[in-house]
Structure formats: C-alpha cells, structure tokens
N, C-alpha and C positions, 0 to 999 in steps of 0.2 A: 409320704409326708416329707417335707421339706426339712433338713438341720439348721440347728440354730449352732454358730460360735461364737463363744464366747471368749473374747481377746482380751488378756492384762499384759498391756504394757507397760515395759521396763521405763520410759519416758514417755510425756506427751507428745498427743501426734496434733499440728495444727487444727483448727476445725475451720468449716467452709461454711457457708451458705448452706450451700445443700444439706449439711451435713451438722447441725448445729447438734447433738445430742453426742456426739462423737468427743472422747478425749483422752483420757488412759484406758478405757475398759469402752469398747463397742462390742453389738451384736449386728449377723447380718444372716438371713436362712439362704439356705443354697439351694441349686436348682437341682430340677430331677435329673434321673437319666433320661427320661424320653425327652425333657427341653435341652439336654446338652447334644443330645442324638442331630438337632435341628429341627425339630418339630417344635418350629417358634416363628412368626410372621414378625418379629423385630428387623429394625434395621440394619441393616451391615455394613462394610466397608465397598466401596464400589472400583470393581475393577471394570475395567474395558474390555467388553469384547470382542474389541478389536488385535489388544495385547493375547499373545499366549501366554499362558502361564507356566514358568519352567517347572522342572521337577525338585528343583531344591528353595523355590520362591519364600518369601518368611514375611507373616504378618504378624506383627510387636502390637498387641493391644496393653496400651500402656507407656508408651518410649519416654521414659525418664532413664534415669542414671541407670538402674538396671538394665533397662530393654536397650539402648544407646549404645552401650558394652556389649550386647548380645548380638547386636547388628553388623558393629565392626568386627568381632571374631568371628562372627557365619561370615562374613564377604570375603574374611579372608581363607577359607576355605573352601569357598564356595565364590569364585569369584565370578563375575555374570550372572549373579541371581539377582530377583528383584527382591528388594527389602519394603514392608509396606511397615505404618505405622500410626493406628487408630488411635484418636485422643477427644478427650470430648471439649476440648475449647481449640480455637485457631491461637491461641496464645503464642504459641513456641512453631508452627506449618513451617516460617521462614528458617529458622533453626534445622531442623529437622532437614528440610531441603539440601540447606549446604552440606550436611553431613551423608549425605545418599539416601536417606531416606525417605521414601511416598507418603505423605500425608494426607488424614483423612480425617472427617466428622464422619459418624454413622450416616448411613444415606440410604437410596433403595438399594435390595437386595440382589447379587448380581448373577449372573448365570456360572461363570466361572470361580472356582474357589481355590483357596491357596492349599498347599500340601503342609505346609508348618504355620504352626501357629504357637505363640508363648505367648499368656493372659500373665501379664506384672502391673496390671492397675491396683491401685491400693486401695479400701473400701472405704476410707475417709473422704476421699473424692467423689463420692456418688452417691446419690437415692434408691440406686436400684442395682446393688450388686450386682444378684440373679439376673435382671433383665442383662447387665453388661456381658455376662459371662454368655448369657446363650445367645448373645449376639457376635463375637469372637466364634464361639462354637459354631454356628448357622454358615460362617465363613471357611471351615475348615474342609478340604477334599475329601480327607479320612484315608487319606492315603499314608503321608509323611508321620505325622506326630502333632498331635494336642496336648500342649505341657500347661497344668494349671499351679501359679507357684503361691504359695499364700506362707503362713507365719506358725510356727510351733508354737504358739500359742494354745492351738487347738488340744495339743498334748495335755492330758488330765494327769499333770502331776504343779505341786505349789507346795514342796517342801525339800528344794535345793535336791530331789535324788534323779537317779540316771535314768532317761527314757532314750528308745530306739525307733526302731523305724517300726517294729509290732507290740509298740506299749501302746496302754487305750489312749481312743481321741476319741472327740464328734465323728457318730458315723457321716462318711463322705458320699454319698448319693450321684455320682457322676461314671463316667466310660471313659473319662482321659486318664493321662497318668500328672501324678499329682509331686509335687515337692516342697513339701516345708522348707523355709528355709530359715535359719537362724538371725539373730540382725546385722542385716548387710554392715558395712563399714568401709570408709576411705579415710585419708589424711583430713579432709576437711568434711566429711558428712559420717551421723552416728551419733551414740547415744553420748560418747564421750566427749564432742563438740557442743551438744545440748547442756551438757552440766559444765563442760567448762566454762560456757554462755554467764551462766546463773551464778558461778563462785562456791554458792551454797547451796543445798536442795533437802527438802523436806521428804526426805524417805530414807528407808535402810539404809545400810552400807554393806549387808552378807547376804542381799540377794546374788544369786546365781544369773551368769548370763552367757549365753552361748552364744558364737560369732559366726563371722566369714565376712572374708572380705570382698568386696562387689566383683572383682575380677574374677574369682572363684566361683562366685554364684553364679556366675555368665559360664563358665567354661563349664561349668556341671549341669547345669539346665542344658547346654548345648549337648554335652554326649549323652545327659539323656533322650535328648528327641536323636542325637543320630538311631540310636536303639529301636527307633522304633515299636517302642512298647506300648500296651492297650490294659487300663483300670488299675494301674500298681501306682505305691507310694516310696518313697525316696526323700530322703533328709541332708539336706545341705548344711552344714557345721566345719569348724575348723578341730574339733574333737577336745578341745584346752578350753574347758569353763573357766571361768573368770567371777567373783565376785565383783559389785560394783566398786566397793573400796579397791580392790585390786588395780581392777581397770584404770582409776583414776589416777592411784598411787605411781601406776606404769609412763602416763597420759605427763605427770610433773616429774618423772625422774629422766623422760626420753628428751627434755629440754625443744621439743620442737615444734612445743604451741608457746601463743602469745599468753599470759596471764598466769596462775594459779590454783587450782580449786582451792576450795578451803576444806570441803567436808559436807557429810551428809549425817542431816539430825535427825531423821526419823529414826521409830524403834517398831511401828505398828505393820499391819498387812502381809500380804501373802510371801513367801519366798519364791523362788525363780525353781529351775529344772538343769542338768547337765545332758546336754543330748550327747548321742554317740550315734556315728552313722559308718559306723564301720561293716556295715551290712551292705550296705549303698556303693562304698565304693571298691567293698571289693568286687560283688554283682558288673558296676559298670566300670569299674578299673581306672578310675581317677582319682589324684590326691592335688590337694591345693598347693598352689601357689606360697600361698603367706600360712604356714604349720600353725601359725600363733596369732593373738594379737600383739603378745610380749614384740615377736619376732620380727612382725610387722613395722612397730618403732622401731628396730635396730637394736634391741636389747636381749638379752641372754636369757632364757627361761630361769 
C-alpha cells in the first residue's frame, strides 16, 4: 500500500493550478517498490539512440536552483558527461540550454537509460507526484545511483526535539536511496527572505528549524550517488537549529538585506524538530560548506 506524507511547513509554499489544495501543510502517497523498480508504462525523458550514453551521464528531474547546482558541480568533475534535465513546462528549455543542460518534457520512453538520476522536483508543482517519481525512476540504468531528495518533514517529531537519520518517519516504500533534506537556503531564497517579504508573520517565533544551504545540498546529494548506494536514507542539515526568532534576529543584525522584520505574532500550532545528521556524514565523509546559518551571514556563532 502506498504512504502518505504528511508535510508542515515552516512557510508557505506558492500554490499552482495543478496544485490548488497545496500551502503550508500537503499530502502526497508514494510509489511502490515494483513502480520505482520501472514497472510503469509512463513517460520518460527521451534520449537518442543515436547518442551513447556515458558512464557518468546525469538526469536532474527537477532543474531548479537545486538540481542547476548539482549540474555544475557533477561537470565539474565529471567533465564530458551529459547533463539531462526533465521539467514539466518549456518555461525555462532556453535557460537550461545556455547553462549545459538537455532539456526535456516527459515524452516516449527510450531505449537507453541514464546511470544517475537526482529526483528535486518539488510536490507543489504537480498532480501526480507518484506518477513523476516513477517516471525519473523508469529512466534510470540501475547502474550509477537513484537519489530521491524530499523534506524532513516526513520526520514524526513537532515538539522542537532532536531527530536522526533512524528516528521514525512515514515508512518509504521505494529501492532508491533517499535524502531528507533540511530547508535549502541562499542569500536571496529561503524561509528568511519569505518573512522578510511580509515584515510581520502570523505564526510562532520558537519554532525550530533546521537548514543548509543550497551549495551544501548539491555537494552531499552528489557524494551520495558517488557511493553508489541501494534503499538507505541520509539527512542533509547544517547540524545548528535555529529558532525562527533566531533566524531573523541573525537576518537584521547581518545588515545585508534590504528592509527590517518586525516580528512574529503567533502563539498557536505545531513546533519544529533539530535534525542531526552526524550519522550521514560520517558514513559518507562530508561536512558543509557554510557550518551555520549564523555563519553563513558572516557572523559569529
């Protein structure tokens, strides 16, 4: 039987069309193992069989600011691979192009399949999660690595305490290997951009909230599919929770956004989690980039 997750988000996430029920809290059930296996007659990305396809090739289902990150650090180590990357609108094909990467709509299914694959589509954009996911999967060789990245959210904890990488979740029903990842962040994207937006926001101030920042995310997604590993889970965090108050209080004393918060007036709903993934990266022997968010602004723990 299929899981259902249940996501509370720290801020709203846009809604779409597709997606009108979507906005601090969605559900979306997940696919099986025999439909991630590719025992699924969806459509995939379409490769030429005329191209061969190298041994380090990478298809980004998803290429936003995540997968875009993830693209330029694999070519730089992998330099001569093909970088593909699935999106469900031609919105952004031309974008994509000038930056090296193949762009695609789902299309017929193709004979040749990629050896990596990193699924970072986000489930606000879609009707059919499941159907997306086992259409990235359906495309994968099964040779390199299937990294599925999704949100600690899934984590069953909502009273600010410490979860790892084997506290309970929604059971995951899938053969890839899988990574939580905490909420991505950059100078200008993030939750603390969202509420600087607003000035004031209607919700707590001692929820907890665990980070990383987007370059991090990219580089730990990436040694894990070097790893080549099969149905394990893995947590991306910078290890330094942060309440939201924190956050923000950091956000106006780093002097390096435009405007001010004012505060947050809620008192009601759930609390946050401190993730710790110090499981993770001693397993795969990576530490981030940016230690903090503190750090991140330029300021002193």
């Amino acid at each position: 039987m299929a899981s259902t997750y249940h996501y509370r988000l720290p801020y709203p996430l846009p809604l779409t069309a597709a997606s009108p029920a979507f906005s601090s809290r969605c559900r979306f059930p997940m696919a099986s193992t025999a439909s991630l296996a590719g025992v699924s007659h969806d459509a995939g990305v379409t490769v030429s069989t005329s191209e061969s396809v190298g041994q380090n090739d990478l298809l980004i289902v998803g290429p936003g600011v995540l997968g875009r990150i993830v693209a330029e650090k694999w070519r730089q180590e992998h330099p001569g691979c093909k970088i593909y990357g699935q999106t469900a609108t031609t919105d952004h094909h031309s974008e994509l192009t000038k930056i090296g990467i193949i762009p695609s709509l789902k299309g017929p299914r193709a004979d040749q399949k990629v050896p990596y694959v990193i699924f970072c589509a986000p489930p606000y954009r879609t009707d059919d999660y499941p159907g997306d996911l086992r259409v990235a999967a359906s495309n994968w060789s099964g040779e390199g690595s299937f990294l599925f990245t999704s949100s600690t959210a899934v984590y069953d904890c909502n009273d600010n305490g410490f979860c790892g990488e084997d506290s309970p979740c929604v059971p995951i029903e899938i053969t890839s290997t899988v990574c939580f990842l905490d909420l991505p962040h950059k100078k200008d994207q993030g939750p603390h951009v969202f509420w600087l937006s607003k000035g004031t926001v209607d919700a707590r101030p001692d929820l907890i909230i665990s980070m990383i920042h987007y370059e991090d995310a990219a580089s730990l997604g990436i040694a894990i599919m070097k790893r080549r590993l099969r149905g394990r889970v893995f947590v991306g965090c910078d290890n330094q929770p942060l309440s939201r108050q924190e956050i923000m209080d950091r956000v106006n004393r780093s002097g390096k956004f435009d405007g001010k918060f004012e505060g947050f007036t809620g008192a009601d709903g759930p609390l946050g989690k401190k993730m710790d993934n110090s499981k993770t990266r001693a397993e795969i022997g990576w530490e981030p980039k940016y230690p903090s968010f503190t750090e991140f602004l330029g300021l002193s723990n």
